[in-house]
N, C-alpha and C positions, 0 to 999 in steps of 0.2 A: 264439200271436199275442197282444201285449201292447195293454195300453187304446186305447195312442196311435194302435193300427195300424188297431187296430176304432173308433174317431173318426175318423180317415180315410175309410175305407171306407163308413163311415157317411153323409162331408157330400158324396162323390161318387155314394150311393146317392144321397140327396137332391136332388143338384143335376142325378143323370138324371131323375128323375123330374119335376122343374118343367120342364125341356128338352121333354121329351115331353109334358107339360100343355100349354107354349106352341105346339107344334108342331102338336097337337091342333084347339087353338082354332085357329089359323091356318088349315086343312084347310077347319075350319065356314066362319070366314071368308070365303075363298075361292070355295069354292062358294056364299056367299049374294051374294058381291060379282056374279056373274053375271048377278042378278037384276035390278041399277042400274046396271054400267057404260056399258051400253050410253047411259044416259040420262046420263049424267056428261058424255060425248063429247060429246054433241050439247049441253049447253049450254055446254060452253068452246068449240064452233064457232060459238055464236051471238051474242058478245060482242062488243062495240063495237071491237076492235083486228082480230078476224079475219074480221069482215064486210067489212073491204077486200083480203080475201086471198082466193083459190081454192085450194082444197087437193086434192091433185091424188096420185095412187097409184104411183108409178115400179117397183113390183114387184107384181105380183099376192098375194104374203103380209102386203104390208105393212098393211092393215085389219085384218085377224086379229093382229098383233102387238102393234097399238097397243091392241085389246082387251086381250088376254092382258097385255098394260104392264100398262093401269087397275088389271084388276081386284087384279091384283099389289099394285099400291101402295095400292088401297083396303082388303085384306087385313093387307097391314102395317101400316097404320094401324089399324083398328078393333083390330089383337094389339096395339097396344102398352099401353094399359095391363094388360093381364093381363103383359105383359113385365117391365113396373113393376114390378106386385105381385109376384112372381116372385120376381123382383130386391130387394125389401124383403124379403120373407119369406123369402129365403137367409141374408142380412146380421143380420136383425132380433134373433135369438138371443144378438149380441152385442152388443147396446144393452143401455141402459137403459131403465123401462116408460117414463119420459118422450121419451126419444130414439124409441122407436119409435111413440109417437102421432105425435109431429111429423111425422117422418121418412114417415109414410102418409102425413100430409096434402100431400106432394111430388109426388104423384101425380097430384092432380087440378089444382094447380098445371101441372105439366111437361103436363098437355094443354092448358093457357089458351094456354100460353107457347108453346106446337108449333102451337096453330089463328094465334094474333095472329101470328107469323112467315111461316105461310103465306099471308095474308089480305094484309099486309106487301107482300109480295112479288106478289101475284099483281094486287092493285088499287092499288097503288104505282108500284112497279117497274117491272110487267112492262110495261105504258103506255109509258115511258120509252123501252124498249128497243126496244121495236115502232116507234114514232116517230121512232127514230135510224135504225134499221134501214132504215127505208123515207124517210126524206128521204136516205141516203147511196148507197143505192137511185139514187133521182132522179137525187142530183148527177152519179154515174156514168153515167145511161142504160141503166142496168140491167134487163132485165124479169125480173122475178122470178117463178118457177117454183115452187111450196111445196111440200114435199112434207110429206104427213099424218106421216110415222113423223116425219121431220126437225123436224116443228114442236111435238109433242109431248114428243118427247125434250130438246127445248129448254127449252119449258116447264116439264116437271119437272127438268130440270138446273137450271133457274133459281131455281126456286121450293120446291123442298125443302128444298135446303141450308139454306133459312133459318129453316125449322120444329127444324132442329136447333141451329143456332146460337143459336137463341133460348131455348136449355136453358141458355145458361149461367150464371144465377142459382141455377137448381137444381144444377147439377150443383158452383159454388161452396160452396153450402150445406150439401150433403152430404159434401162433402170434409171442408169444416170443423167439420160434427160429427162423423165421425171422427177428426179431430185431424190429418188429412194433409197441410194447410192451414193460413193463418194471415192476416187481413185485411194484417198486418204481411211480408207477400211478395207480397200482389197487390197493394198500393202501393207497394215496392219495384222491382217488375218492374213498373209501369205503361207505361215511355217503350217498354219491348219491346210490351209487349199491341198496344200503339197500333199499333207499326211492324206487328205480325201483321197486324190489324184492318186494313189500308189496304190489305195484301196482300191481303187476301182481298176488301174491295172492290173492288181494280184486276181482281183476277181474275175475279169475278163479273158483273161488267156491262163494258158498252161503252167506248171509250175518249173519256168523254164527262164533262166536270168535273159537270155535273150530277147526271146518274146515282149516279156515286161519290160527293159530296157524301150526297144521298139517303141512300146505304146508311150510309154511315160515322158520321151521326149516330143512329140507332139503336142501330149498334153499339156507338159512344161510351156512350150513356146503357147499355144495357147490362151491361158492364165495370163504368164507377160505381155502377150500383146494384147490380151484383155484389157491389162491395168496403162496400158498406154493409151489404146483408144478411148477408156474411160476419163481420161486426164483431156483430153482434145473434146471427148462429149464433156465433159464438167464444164470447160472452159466457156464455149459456145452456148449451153445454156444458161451460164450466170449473165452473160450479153445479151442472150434473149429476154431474159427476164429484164433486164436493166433495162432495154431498149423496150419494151415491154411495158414499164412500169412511168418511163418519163413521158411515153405517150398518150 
């Protein structure tokens, strides 16, 4: 077996073992999330949009499910920075020492960026769509029947996506300090971004110019200030590299 093969061998031993680190912590997770969800529920049913709703159980498993949801996605979240770090400390080997201080400091960033998306979302937005929801309600004569799994499922369908979308500064930056990137193609490719970006507003909420409006201008700024900090990461790492390379 030659070097090459046992360097392989090597970065998959590796990369099972942070697998298993993460999966670990997510276990702990888990099980501590058990300890709060219950109280999570109970204050997104006690909030100014759902206090005009009855939430109502059309399957006898469906409370236990929407437990089992929570505590799920409060588990995913409490893993994801150790997912982060995980994820730098696989990659990190092949920086530079200055690329990988930065590159850490990404992490506590991409949790601002994943809280302000979901916050975004859930005392922005979600207002919005509840308010549409229920004057088209009205207009139709509609009595509306809620169901707890239906209303939850909604709300995290609504309101996550945007915890993630709201990576995309970081995930701009780190591209481009691996050089996979270049500010000079995300202002290239801007008129597409847009056209994505509108897509995924239309998709995401109601078909209500408002709403859309809403989203789209976050997303806009965004984008731009994606292609700004990719210009600031460009810079610094053609100096790393240079500084890098005369050493």
């Amino acid at each position: 077996m030659n070097d090459k093969e046992m360097s392989v061998y090597e970065h998959l031993g590796e990369l099972r073992r942070r697998l298993i680190a993460v999966l670990v912590f997510f276990a702990a997770a888990l099980a501590a999330s058990f300890f709060f969800v219950d109280d999570v529920i109970i204050y997104l049913q006690r909030t100014a949009e759902t206090k005009q709703l009855t939430m109502n159980a059309f399957r006898l498993t469906d409370p236990i499910k929407v437990y089992f949801q929570f505590a799920f996605v409060i588990a995913a979240v409490l893993t994801s920075p150790v997912l982060l770090y995980q994820i730098w400390a696989f990659v990190s080997p092949g920086l530079y020492e200055k690329e990988r201080k930065v590159t850490l400091s990404y992490i506590p960033a991409s949790i601002v960026l994943f809280l302000g998306g979901v916050s975004f979302a859930y005392f922005v937005l979600f207002p919005f769509v509840v308010r549409f929801m229920n004057q088209l309600a009205e207009q139709l004569g509609v009595q509306q029947m809620i169901g707890i799994n239906e209303y939850f499922q909604f709300l995290l369908q609504l309101v996550l996506p945007f915890g993630v979308v709201f990576q995309l500064p970081i995930v701009v930056l780190f591209f481009t300090r691996l050089g996979l990137i270049t500010p000079q193609f995300l202002v290239r490719v801007r008129k597409y971004a847009y056209l994505v970006l509108l897509i995924i507003a239309a998709i995401i909420t109601p078909p209500d110019l408002l709403s859309q409006v809403i989203v789209m201008i976050p997303l806009t700024l965004l984008y731009e200030g994606s292609i700004w900090i990719a210009k600031i990461g460009y810079r610094k790492a053609r100096a790393a590299a240079e500084q890098g390379d005369s050493e």
